[in-house]
Structure formats: C-alpha cells, structure tokens
C-alpha positions as CSV (number, residue, x, y, z in Angstrom):
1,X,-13.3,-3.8,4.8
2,X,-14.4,0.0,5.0
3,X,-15.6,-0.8,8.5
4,X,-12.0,-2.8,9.8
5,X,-10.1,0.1,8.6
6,X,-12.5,2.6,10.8
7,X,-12.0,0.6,13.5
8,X,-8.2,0.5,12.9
9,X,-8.4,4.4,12.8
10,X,-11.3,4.6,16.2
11,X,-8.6,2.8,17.8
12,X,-5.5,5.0,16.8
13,X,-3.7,1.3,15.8
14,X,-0.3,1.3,14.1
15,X,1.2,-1.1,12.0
16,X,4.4,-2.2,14.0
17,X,6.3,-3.7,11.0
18,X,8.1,-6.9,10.3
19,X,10.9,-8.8,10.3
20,X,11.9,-10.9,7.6
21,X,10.5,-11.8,4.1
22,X,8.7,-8.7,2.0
23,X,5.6,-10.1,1.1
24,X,4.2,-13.0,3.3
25,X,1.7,-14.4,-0.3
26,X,2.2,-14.8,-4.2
27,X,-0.6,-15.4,-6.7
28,X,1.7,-18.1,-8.0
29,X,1.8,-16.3,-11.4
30,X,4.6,-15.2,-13.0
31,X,6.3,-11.9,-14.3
32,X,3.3,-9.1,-15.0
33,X,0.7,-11.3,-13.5
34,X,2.8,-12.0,-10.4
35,X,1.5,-10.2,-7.4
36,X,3.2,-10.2,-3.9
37,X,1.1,-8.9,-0.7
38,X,2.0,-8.7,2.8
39,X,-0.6,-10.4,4.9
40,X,0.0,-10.5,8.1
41,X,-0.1,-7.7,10.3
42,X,0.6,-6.6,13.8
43,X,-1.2,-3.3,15.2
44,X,-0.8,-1.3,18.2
45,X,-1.5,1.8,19.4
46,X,0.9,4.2,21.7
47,X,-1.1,3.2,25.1
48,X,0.4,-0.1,24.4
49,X,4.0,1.1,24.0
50,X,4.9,1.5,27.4
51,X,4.7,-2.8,27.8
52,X,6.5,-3.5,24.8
53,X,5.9,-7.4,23.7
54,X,8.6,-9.9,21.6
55,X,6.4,-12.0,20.1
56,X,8.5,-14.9,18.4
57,X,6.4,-17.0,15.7
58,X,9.2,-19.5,14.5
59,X,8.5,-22.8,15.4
60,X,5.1,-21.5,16.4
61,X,2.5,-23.2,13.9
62,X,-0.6,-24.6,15.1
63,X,-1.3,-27.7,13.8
64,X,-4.8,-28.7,13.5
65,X,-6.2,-31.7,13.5
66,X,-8.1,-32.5,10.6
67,X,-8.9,-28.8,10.2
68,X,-8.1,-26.7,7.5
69,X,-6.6,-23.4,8.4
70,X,-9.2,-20.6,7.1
71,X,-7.7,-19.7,3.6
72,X,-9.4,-16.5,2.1
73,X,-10.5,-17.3,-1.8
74,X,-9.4,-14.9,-4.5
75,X,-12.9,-15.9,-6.5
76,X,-15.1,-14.8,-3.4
77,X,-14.2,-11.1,-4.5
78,X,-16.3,-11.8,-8.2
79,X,-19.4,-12.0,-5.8
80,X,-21.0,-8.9,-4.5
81,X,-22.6,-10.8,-1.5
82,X,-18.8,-11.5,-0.2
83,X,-18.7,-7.8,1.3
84,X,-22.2,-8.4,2.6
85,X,-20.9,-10.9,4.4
86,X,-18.1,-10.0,5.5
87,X,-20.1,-6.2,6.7
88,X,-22.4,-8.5,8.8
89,X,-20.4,-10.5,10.4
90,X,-17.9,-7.4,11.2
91,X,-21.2,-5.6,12.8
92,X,-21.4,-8.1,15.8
93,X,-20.8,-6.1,19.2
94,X,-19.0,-7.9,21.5
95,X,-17.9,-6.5,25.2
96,X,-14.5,-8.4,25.2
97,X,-12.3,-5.2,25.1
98,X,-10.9,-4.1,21.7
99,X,-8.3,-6.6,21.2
100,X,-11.4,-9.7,21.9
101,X,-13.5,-7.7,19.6
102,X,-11.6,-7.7,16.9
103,X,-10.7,-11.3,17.7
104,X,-13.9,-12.3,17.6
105,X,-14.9,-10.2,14.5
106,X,-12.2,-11.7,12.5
107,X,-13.3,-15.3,14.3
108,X,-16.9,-14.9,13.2
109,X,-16.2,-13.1,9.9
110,X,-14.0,-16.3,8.5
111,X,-16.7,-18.8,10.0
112,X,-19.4,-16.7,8.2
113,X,-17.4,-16.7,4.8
114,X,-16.9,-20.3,4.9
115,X,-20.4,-21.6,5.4
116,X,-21.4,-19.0,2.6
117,X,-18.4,-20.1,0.3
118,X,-19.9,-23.8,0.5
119,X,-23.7,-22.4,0.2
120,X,-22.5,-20.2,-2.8
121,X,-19.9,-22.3,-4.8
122,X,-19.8,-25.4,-2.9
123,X,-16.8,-27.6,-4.2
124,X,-15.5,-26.4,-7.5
125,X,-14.9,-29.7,-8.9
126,X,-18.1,-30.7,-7.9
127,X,-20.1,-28.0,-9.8
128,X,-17.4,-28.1,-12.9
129,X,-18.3,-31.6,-13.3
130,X,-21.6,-31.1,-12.9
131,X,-21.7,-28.2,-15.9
132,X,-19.8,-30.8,-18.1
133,X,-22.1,-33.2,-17.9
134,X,-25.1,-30.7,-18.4
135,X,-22.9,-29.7,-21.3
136,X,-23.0,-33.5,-22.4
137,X,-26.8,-34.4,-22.1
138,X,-27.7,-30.7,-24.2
139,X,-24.7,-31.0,-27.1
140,X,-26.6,-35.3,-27.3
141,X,-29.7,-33.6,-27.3
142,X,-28.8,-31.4,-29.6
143,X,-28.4,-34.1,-32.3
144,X,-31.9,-34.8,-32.5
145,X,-33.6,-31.2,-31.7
146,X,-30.8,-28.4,-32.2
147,X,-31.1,-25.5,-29.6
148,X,-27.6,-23.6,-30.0
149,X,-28.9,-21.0,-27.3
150,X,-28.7,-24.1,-25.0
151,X,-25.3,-25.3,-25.8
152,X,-23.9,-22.2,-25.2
153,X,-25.2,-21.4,-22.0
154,X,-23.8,-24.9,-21.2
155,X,-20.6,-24.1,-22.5
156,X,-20.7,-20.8,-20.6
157,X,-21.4,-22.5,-17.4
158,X,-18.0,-25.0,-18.1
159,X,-16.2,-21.9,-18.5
160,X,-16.9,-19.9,-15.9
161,X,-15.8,-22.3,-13.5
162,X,-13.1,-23.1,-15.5
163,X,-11.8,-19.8,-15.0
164,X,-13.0,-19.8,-11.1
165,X,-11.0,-22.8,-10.6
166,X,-7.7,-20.9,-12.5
167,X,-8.3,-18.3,-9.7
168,X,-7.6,-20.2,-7.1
C-alpha cells in the first residue's frame, strides 16, 4: 500500500471526486460494526487538466463470462504474507507510461493475490469441513485414549475458520 500511495504522490495524482452515492461498499454489519468505504477512485494530475474527460459508467458493466470479477477478501489482511504480496507484485517495472503501469500493477497485483488466496486458504468450505471432520475422528478417538490437548487444537481449527468465513 505504502508503495501505491508514493507512486500516487511521484506522480502529483489528485483524487477528482464523485458523483453520486457516499460510500461505494458496506461490511454488511449493522449499527457500530457497520463500516462504509468509498472504493473507487479516479486520479489525475494538473498536466491532465487541460483535456478534461466525462467518463460516464452507467450502463457500463462488463459482464464476464464465467469470470468472477476480482473481489478483494477482508480475511487476507489477518495474514502477514498479503502485503508481501501485494509489495511484489506492485514492484514490477513496466515501460507502458504511468497510466499502463499502474494498470498493469493493479492487473498483476489482483492476479497475484488470487492464486495466493487459493494456495493459502483455498475454499473456505472446503478446509471448514475438513477441520470438522478432523474434529470428529479425534473427539471418536478420544473415547478410547483421551488427549484433550488434541481436541482442542481441533476445536480451534473449526473455529478459526468459522470466524474467517463470518469475515467475509
């Protein structure tokens, strides 16, 4: 993140404000745990100003064909290697000008970020029901040899991505 906004500041970009609703995501949550952002941006700088550009989004949505539109995951933050990888795949150099670098960055940076998400946490109802049935085999096991250090560890597991699954 440190090295976007440096770039955002190299380049002297401004944020050129928006029309419309306040915050463009919600956490889904409501009353103190609610939290509103406003996502999308559009930057400039003042060499730009002279061509001014409308740029109309409504009824502009790219569809994409049995694509998923890249969707950044609030549980990704809980891992110190997301900035690492976001920080590498920011570093690429690319001679496309600045707006194709940072095009590219941001192209690379969500490509690199999903093949880590599914090396890292793979599908979360894949490894929840995995833990649960871990949990299962120790807490049968535990009948006939008790190890309560086990089943707790187990039950940890469940729980953590319990809670990783509420995140999302």
């Amino acid at each position: 993140m440190e090295s976007f906004r440096r770039m955002i500041d190299d380049y002297t970009l401004l944020d050129l404000g928006y029309e419309g609703i306040s915050f463009t995501w919600w956490n889904s949550k409501e009353r103190v745990n609610a939290i509103h952002e406003r996502l999308n941006r559009a930057l400039a700088n003042n060499a730009w100003y002279h061509n001014p550009i409308v740029l109309q989004t409504k009824g502009c949505l790219q569809k994409f064909k049995g694509q998923k539109p890249f969707r950044f995951e609030a549980v990704w933050t809980e891992s110190e290697e997301c900035g690492k990888v976001i920080e590498k795949a920011w570093q690429v150099y690319c001679d496309d000008g600045p707006i194709g670098e940072v095009v590219n960055k941001i192209s690379r940076c969500s490509d690199s970020l999903l093949r880590w998400n599914k090396a890292s946490f793979g599908t979360f109802q894949k490894r929840l029901r995995m833990a649960r049935v871990q949990l299962e085999k120790i807490q049968a096991k535990n009948l006939r040899t008790p190890n309560r250090v086990a089943v707790q560890q187990a039950r940890e597991e469940v729980q953590i991505w319990l809670e990783r699954e509420e995140i999302l």
